[in-house]
N, C-alpha and C positions, 0 to 999 in steps of 0.2 A: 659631579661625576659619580657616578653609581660603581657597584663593586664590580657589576659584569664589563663595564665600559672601561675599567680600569687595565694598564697597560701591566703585565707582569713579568716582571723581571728578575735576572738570573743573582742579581749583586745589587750591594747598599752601598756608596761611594760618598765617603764626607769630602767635602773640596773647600779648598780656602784662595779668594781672591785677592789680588794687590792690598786693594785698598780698605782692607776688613783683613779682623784676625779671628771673625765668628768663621765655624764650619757651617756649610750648609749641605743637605743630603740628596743626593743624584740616585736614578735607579740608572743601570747600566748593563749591559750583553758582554760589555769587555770587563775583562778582570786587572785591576789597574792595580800597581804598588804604590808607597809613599813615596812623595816627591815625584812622581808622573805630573806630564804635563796634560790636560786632555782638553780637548773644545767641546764645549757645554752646551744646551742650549737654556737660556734665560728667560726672564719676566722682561730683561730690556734688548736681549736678541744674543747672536751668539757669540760667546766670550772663553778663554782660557783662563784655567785654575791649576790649582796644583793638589794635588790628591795628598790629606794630612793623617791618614792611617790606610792599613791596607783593605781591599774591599773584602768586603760581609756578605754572606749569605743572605737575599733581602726580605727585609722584615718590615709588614705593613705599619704595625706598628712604631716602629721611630722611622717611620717616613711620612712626609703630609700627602693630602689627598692629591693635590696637583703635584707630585714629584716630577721635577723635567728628567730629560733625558741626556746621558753622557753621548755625546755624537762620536769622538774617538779619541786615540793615542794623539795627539799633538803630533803631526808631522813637521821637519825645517820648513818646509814652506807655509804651515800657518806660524810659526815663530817668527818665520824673517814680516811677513805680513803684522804681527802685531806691530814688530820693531816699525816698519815703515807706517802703521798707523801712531803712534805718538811722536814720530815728525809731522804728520798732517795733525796732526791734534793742536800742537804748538801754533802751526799757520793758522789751523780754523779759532784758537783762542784770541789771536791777534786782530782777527778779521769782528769776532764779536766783540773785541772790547772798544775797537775804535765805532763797533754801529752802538754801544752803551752812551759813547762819551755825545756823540754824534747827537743820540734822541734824549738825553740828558735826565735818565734813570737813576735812581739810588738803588745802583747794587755794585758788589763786591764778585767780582770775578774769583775764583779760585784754582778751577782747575778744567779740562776740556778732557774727552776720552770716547772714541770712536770704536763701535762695536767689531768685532772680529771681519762683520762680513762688509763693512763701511757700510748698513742699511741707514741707518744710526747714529749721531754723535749728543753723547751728552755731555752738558753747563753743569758745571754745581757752583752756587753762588750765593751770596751772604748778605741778607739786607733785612735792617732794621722797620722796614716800610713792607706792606702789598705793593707791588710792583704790577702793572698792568705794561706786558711786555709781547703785547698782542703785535705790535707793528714790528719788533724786534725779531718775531718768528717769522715776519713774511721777507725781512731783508736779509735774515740767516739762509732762510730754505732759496732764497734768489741766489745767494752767490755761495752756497757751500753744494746744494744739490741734491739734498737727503734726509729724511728726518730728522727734527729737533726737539730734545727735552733740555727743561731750564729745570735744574732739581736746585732748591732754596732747603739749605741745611742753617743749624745753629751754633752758634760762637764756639759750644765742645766738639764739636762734627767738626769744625774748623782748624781747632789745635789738634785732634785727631790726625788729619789729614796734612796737616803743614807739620806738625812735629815740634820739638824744639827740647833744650835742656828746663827741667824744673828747681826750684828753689832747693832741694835736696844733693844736688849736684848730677842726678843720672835722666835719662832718659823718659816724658813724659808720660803717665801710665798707660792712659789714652793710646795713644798710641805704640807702645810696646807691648801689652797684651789687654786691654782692656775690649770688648766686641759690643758691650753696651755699655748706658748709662743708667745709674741708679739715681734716685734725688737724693743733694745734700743740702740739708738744711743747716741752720744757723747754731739752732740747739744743741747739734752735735758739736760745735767750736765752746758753747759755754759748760756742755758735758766734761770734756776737757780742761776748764777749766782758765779757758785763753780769756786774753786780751782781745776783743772784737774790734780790731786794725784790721776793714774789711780790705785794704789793698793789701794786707801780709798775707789774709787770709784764703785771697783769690787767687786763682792759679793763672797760667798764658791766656784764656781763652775768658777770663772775667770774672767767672762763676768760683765759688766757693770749691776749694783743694777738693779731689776725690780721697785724698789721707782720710781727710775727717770722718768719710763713713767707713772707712777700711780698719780705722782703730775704736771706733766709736763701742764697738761691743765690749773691747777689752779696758778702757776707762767705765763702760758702766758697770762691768763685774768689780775692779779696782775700787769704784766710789761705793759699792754695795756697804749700808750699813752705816756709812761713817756720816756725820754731823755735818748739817748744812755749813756755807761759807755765813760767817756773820753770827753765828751760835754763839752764845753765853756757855763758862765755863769756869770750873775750877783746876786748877793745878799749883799745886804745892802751899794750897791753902790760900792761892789767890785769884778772884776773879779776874777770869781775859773773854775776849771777842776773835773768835776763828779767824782771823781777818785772810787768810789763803792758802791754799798747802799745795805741794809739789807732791806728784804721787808717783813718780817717777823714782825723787830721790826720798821716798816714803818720810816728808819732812811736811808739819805743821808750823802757820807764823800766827802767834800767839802777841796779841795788844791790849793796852791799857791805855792809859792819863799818862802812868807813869813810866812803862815800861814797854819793848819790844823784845820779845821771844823767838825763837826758829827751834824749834824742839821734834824730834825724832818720835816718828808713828811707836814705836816699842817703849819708848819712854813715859808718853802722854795718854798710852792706852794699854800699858803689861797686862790685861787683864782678857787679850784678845785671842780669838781660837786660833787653832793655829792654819797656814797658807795654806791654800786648796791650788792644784797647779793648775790653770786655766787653759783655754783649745789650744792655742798656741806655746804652752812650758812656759809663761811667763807666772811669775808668782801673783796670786792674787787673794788680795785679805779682804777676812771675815774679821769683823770688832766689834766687840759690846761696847760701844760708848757712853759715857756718862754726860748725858745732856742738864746744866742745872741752871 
């Protein structure tokens, strides 16, 4: 779309949908407030969002080149219209799952959701396999009556979406504010310093805790400096082996033949600069260590 072909408009409208906690950017003729209901038009057809700041004067730049457009204010009757489309959503989930079990596919039903104007109903479903679900779309479009997408998300897309309490005792992050995903890799649990118990380590949905990379910065400023695990050392005139430290409770475990230690980072290092406060106001040390 070239710049003269380009639609111009009065407002920049961020909107956030159900099932997402990312904003995305509408250009719009109406001037909507937060928490406005408004029908949108989409990439998957027309839907209701809820408008998560107030509208801006529009600016091409934090808008992409295909921006859709805000259709209007949410009237009651596209509201009661949603309501009554996720009772048809439940029926049309019902209706796909028994033509699943039927043509005897590996996938994972999740959730069914039917565009504003019912052009449209979309699957999002979860399989381990390619599914070839060619015959699946010709017995959906026979008895539901309207287009079909089959959207195939991943095991975090999943706990996203289904939700549940985490090991931490609150609310999955995923789904309480998280809008995407970053990689977590492995290195960050031994950055830490853990035990690699990869089922403590997995969160609901399989994959390695999203914690890991959310603290991951602040154990590498923490470990900055200090002596690999397994180092050779003297303390108080006696050879030990680092064998693990706690950096939480600024505490090294010091081993021998003969002996086991647990001795205090200010103890085993008095000769260290002193704490630098890290992004977060947690304390974080800098130490000359004596590597011998």
């Amino acid at each position: 779309m070239t710049e003269h072909e380009r639609t111009e408009y009065p407002y920049l409208i961020y909107i956030q949908f159900e099932e997402s906690r990312k904003a995305y950017s509408f250009g719009s003729f109406v001037k909507a407030d937060t928490g406005d209901q408004v029908v949108v038009e989409t990439v998957r057809g027309q839907e209701i969002g809820t408008v998560c700041m107030p509208a801006m004067p529009f600016d091409s730049r934090k808008a992409k080149d295909d921006c859709k457009p805000v259709l209007r204010i949410a009237t009651p009757e596209d509201l009661a219209r949603r309501e009554e489309n996720r009772i048809r959503a439940k029926d049309a989930m019902a209706v796909c799952t028994q033509c699943i079990r039927r043509l005897g596919l590996d996938m994972h039903l999740i959730s069914s959701e039917y565009t504003l104007d019912c052009a449209k109903i979309i699957f999002t479903y979860v399989s381990d396999e390619r599914v070839d679900f060619r015959q699946l779309l010709k017995d959906l479009a026979h008895q539901l009556h309207c287009r079909i997408e089959l959207r195939q998300v991943g095991p975090r897309n999943k706990a996203k979406m289904v939700g549940g309490i985490g090991s931490c005792g609150m609310e999955c992050c995923c789904s309480r504010f998280m809008s995407e995903f970053d990689t977590v890799s492995i290195n960050m649990a031994k950055n830490q310093l853990l035990a690699l118990n990869i089922s403590k380590l997995s969160g609901q949905c399989g994959k390695l805790k999203c914690c890991l990379r959310f603290e991951n910065d602040l154990y590498t400023r923490m470990r900055r400096n200090l002596p690999r695990i397994n180092s050779q050392l003297v303390f108080e005139g006696t050879r030990y082996r680092l064998s693990s430290m706690n950096l939480l409770q600024q505490q090294a475990k010091l081993e021998n033949r003969e002996e086991v230690k647990f001795v205090d980072f200010d103890t085993l290092w008095p000769d260290r600069e002193e704490r630098e406060p890290g992004a977060d106001g947690a304390a974080v040390m800098y130490t000359n260590v004596c590597r011998k």
